[in-house]
MOPAC internal coordinates of N, CA, C and O (Angstrom, degrees):
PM7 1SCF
backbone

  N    0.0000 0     0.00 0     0.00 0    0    0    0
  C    1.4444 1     0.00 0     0.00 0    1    0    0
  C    1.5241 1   108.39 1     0.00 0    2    1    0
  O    1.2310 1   128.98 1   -51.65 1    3    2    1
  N    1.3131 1   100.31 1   128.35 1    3    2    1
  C    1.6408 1   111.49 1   174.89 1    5    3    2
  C    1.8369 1   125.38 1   -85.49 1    6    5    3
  O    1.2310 1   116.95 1   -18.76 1    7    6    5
  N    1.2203 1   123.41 1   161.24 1    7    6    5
  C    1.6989 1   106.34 1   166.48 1    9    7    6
  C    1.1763 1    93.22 1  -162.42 1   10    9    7
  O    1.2310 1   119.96 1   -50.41 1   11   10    9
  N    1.2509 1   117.67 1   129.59 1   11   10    9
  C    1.0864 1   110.14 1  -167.86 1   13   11   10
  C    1.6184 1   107.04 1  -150.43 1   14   13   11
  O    1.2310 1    96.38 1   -38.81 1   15   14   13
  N    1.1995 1   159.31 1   141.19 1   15   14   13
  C    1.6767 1   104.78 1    -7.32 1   17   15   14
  C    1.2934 1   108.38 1   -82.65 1   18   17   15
  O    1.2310 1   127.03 1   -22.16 1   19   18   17
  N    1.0191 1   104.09 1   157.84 1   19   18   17
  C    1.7352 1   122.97 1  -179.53 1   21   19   18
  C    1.3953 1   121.19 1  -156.25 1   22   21   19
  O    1.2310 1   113.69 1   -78.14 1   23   22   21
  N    1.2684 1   129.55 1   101.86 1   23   22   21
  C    1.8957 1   104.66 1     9.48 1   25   23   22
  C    1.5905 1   129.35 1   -83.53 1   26   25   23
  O    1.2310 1   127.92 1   -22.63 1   27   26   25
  N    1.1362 1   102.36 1   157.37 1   27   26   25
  C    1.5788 1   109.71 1  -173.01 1   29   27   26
  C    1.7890 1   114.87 1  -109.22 1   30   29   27
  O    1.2310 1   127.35 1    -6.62 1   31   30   29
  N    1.3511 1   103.46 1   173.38 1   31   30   29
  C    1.3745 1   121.39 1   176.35 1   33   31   30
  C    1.6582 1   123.09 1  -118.35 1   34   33   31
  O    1.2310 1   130.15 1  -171.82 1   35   34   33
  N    1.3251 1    98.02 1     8.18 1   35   34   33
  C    1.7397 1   112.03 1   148.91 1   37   35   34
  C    1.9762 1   100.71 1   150.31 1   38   37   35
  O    1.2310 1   128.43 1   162.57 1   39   38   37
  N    1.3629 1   101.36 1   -17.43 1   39   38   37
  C    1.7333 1    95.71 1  -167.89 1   41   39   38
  C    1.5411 1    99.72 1  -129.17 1   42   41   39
  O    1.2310 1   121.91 1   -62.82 1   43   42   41
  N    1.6538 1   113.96 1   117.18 1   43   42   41
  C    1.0734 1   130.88 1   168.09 1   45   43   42
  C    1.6714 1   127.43 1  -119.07 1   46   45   43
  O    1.2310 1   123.37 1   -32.24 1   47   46   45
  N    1.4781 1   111.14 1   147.76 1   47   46   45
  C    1.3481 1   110.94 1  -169.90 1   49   47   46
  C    1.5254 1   100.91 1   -77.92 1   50   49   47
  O    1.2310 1   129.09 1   -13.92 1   51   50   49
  N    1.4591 1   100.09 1   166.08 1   51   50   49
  C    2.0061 1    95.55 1   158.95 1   53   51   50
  C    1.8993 1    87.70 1  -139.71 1   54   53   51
  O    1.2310 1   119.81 1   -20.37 1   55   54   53
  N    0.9597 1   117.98 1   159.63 1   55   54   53
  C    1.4012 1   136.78 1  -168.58 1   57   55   54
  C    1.6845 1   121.60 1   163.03 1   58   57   55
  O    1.2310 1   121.75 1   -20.95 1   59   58   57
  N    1.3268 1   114.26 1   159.05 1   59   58   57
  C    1.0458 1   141.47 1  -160.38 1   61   59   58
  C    1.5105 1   145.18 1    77.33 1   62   61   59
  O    1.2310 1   129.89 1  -159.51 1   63   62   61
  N    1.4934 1    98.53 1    20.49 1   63   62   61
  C    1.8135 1   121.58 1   168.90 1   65   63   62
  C    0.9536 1   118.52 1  -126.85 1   66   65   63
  O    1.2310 1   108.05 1   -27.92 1   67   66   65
  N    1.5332 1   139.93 1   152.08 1   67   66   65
  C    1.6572 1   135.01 1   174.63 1   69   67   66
  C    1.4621 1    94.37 1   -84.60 1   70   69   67
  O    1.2310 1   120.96 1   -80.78 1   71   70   69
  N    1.4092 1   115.77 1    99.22 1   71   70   69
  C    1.4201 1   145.23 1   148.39 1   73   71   70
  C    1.6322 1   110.35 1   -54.25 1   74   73   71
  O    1.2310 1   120.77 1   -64.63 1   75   74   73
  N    1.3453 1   116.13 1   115.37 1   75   74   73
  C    1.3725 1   114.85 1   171.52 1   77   75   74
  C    1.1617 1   104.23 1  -121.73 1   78   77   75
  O    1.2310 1   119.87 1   -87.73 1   79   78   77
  N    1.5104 1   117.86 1    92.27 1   79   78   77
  C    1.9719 1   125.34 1  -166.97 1   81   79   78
  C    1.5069 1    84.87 1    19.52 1   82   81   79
  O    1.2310 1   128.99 1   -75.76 1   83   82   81
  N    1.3475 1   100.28 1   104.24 1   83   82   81
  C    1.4616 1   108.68 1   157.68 1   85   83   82
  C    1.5776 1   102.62 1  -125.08 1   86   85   83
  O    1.2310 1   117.40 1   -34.67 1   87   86   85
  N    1.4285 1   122.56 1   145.33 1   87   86   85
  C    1.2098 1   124.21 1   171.27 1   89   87   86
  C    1.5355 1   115.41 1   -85.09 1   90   89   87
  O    1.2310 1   137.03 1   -52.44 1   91   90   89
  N    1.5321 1    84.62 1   127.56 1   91   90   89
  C    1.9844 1   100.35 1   169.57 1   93   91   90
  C    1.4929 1   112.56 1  -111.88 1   94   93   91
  O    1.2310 1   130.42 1   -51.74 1   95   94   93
  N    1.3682 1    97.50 1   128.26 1   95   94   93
  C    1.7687 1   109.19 1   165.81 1   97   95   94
  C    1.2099 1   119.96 1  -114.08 1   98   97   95
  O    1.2310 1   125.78 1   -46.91 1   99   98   97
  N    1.5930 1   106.49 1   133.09 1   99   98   97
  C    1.5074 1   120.98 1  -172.80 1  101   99   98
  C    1.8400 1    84.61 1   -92.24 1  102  101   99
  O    1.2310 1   121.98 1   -44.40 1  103  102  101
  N    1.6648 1   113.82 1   135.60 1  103  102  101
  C    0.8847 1   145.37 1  -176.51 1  105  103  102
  C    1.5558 1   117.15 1  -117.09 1  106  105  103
  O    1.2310 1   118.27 1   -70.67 1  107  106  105
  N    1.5602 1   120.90 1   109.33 1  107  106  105
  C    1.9341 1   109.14 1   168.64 1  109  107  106
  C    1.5043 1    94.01 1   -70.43 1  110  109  107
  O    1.2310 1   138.93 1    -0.91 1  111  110  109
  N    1.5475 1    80.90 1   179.09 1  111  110  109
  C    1.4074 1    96.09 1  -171.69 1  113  111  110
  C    1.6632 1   112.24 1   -86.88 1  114  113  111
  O    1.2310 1   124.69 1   179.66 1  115  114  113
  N    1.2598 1   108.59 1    -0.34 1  115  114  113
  C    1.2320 1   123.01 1   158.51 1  117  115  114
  C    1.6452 1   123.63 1   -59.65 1  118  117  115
  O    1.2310 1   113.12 1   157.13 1  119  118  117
  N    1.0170 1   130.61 1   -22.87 1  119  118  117
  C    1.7282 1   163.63 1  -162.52 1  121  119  118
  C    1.4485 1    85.86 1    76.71 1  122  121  119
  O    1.2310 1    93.69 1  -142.40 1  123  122  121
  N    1.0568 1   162.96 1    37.60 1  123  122  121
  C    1.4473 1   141.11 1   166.73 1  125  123  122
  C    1.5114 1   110.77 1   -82.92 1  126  125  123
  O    1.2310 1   111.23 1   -49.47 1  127  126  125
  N    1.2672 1   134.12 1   130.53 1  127  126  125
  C    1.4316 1   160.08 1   167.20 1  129  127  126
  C    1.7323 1    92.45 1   -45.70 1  130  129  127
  O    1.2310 1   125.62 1   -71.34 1  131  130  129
  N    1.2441 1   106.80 1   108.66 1  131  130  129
  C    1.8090 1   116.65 1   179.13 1  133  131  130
  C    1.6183 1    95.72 1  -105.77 1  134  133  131
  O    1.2310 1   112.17 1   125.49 1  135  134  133
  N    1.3799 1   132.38 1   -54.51 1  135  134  133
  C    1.6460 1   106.95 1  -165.39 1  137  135  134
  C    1.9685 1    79.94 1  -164.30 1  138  137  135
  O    1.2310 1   131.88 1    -4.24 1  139  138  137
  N    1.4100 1    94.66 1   175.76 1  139  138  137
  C    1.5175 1   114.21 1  -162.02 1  141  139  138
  C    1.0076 1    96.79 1  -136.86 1  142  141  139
  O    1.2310 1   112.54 1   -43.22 1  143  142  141
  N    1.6438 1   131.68 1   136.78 1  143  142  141
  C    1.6918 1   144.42 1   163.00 1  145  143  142
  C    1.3871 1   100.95 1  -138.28 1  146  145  143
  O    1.2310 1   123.09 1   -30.56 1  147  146  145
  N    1.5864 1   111.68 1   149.44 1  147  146  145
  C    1.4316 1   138.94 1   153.91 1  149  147  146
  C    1.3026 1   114.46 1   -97.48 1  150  149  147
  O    1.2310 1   119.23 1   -76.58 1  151  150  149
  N    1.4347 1   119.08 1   103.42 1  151  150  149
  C    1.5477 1   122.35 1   175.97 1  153  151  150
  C    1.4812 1   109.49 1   -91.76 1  154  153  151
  O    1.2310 1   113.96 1   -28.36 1  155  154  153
  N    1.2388 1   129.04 1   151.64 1  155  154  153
  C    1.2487 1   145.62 1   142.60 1  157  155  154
  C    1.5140 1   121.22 1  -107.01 1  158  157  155
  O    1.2310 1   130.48 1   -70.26 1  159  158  157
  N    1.0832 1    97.39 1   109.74 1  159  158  157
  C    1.7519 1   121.15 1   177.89 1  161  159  158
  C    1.7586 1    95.46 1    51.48 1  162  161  159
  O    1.2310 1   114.21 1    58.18 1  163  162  161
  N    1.6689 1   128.58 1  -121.82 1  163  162  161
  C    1.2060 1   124.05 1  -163.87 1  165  163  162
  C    1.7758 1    97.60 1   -81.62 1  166  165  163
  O    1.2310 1   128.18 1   -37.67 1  167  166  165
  N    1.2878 1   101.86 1   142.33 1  167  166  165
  C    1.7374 1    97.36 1  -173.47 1  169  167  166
  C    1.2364 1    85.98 1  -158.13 1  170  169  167
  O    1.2310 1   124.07 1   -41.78 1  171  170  169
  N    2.0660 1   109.80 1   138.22 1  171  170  169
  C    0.9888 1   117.35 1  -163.73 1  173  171  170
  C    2.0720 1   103.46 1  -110.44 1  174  173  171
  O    1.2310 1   117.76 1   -49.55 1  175  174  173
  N    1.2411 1   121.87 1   130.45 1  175  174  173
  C    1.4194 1   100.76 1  -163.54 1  177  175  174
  C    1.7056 1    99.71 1  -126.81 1  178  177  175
  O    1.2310 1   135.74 1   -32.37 1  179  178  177
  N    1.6087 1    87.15 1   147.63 1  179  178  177
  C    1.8951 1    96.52 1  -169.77 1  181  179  178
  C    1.5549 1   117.29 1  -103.83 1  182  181  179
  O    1.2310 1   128.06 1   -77.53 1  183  182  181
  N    1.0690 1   102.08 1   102.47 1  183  182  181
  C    1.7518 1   128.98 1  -160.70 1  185  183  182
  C    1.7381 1    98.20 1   -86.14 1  186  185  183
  O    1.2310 1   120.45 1  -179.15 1  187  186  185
  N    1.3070 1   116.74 1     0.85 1  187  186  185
  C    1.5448 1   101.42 1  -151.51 1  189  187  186
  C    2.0138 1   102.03 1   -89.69 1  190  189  187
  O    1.2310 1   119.77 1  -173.52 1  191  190  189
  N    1.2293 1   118.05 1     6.48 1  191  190  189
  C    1.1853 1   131.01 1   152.25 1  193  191  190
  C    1.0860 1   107.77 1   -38.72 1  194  193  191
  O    1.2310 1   118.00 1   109.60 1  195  194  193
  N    1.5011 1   121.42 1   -70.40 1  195  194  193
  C    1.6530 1   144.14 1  -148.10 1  197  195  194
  C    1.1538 1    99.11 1   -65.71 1  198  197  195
  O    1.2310 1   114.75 1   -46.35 1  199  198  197
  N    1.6207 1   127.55 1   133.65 1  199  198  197
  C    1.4393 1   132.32 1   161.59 1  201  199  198
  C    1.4757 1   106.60 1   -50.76 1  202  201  199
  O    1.2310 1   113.88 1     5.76 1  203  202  201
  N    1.2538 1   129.19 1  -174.24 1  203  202  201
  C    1.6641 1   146.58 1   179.55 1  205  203  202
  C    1.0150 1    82.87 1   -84.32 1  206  205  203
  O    1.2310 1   122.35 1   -43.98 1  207  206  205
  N    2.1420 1   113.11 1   136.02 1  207  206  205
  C    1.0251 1   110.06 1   151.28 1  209  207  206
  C    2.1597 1    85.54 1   166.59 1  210  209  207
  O    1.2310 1   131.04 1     1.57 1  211  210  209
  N    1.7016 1    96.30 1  -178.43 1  211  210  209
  C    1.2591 1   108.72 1   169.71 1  213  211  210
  C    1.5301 1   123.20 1   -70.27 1  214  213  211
  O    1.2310 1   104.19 1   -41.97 1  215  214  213
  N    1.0319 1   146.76 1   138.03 1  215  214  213
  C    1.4070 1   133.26 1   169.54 1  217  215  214
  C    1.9700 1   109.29 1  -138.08 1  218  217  215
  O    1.2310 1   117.27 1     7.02 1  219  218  217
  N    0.9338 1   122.80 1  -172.98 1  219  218  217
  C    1.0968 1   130.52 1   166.31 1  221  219  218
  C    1.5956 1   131.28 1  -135.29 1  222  221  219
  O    1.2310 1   129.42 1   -30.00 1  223  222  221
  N    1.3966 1    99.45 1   150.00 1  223  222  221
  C    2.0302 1    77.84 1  -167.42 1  225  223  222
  C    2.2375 1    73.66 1  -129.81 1  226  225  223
  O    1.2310 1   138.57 1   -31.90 1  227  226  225
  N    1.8510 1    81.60 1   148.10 1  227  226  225
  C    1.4382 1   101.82 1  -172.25 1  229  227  226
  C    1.2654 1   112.84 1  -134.31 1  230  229  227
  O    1.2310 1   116.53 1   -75.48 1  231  230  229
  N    1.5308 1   124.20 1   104.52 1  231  230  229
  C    1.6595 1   119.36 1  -167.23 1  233  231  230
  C    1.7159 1    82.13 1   -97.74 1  234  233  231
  O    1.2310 1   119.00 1    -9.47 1  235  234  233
  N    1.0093 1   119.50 1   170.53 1  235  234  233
  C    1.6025 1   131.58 1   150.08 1  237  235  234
  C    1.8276 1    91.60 1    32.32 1  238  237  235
  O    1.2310 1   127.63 1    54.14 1  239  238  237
  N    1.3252 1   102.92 1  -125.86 1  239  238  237
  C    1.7818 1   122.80 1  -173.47 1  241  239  238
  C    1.3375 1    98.36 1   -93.56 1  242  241  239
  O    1.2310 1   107.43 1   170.63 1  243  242  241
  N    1.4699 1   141.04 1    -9.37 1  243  242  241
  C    1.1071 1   130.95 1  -158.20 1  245  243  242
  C    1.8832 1   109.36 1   -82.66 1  246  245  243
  O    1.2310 1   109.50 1   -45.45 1  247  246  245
  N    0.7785 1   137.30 1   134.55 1  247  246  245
  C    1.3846 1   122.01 1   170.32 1  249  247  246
  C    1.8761 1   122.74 1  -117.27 1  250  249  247
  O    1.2310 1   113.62 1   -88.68 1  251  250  249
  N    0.9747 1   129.67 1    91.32 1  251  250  249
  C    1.7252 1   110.63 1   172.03 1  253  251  250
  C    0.8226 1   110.99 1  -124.86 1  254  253  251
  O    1.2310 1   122.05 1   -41.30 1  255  254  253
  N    1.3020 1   113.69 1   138.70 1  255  254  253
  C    1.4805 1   156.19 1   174.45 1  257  255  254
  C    2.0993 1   114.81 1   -53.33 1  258  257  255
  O    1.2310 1   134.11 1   -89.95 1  259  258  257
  N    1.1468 1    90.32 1    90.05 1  259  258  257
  C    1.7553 1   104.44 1   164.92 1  261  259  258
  C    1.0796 1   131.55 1   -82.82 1  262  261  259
  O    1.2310 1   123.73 1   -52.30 1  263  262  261
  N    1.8485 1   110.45 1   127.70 1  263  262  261
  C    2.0728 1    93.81 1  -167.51 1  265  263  262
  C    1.4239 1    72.46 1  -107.85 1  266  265  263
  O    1.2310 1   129.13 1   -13.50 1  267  266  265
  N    1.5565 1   100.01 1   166.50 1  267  266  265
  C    1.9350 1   109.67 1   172.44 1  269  267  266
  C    1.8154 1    92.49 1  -147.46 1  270  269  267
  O    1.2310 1   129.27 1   -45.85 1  271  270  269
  N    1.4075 1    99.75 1   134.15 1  271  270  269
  C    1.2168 1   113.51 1   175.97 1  273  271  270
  C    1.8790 1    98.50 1  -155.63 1  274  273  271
  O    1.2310 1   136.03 1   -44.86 1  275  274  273
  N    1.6934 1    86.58 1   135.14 1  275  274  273
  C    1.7766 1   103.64 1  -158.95 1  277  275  274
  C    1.8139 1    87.74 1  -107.26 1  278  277  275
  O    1.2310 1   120.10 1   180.00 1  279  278  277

């Protein structure tokens, strides 16, 4: 699984798995549940809500770590 850019300025790709609407959760580093998406295959997602900071994005078991700075 890809993400790219990282770090970002609110809109990042996810790609490189056959995604079948799988749900992704952006995670603080607090573990608290920040927002919910259904991707299909490459899906582009808009983070620019989120204050500056570390977050995490979690498909299935997969976990990586997103910095966002605006």
């Amino acid at each position: 699984m890809n993400i790219f850019p990282n770090p970002t300025k609110g809109l990042i790709t996810v790609n490189g798995a056959n995604f079948n609407l799988d749900k992704v959760m952006i995670i603080s580093l607090t573990g608290q549940t920040i927002s919910n998406f259904n991707i299909l295959n490459e899906s582009t997602l808009n983070l620019q809500n989120l204050n500056d900071g570390v977050y995490f994005l979690k498909i299935n078991e997969t976990v990586k770590r997103i910095v966002l700075i605006k």
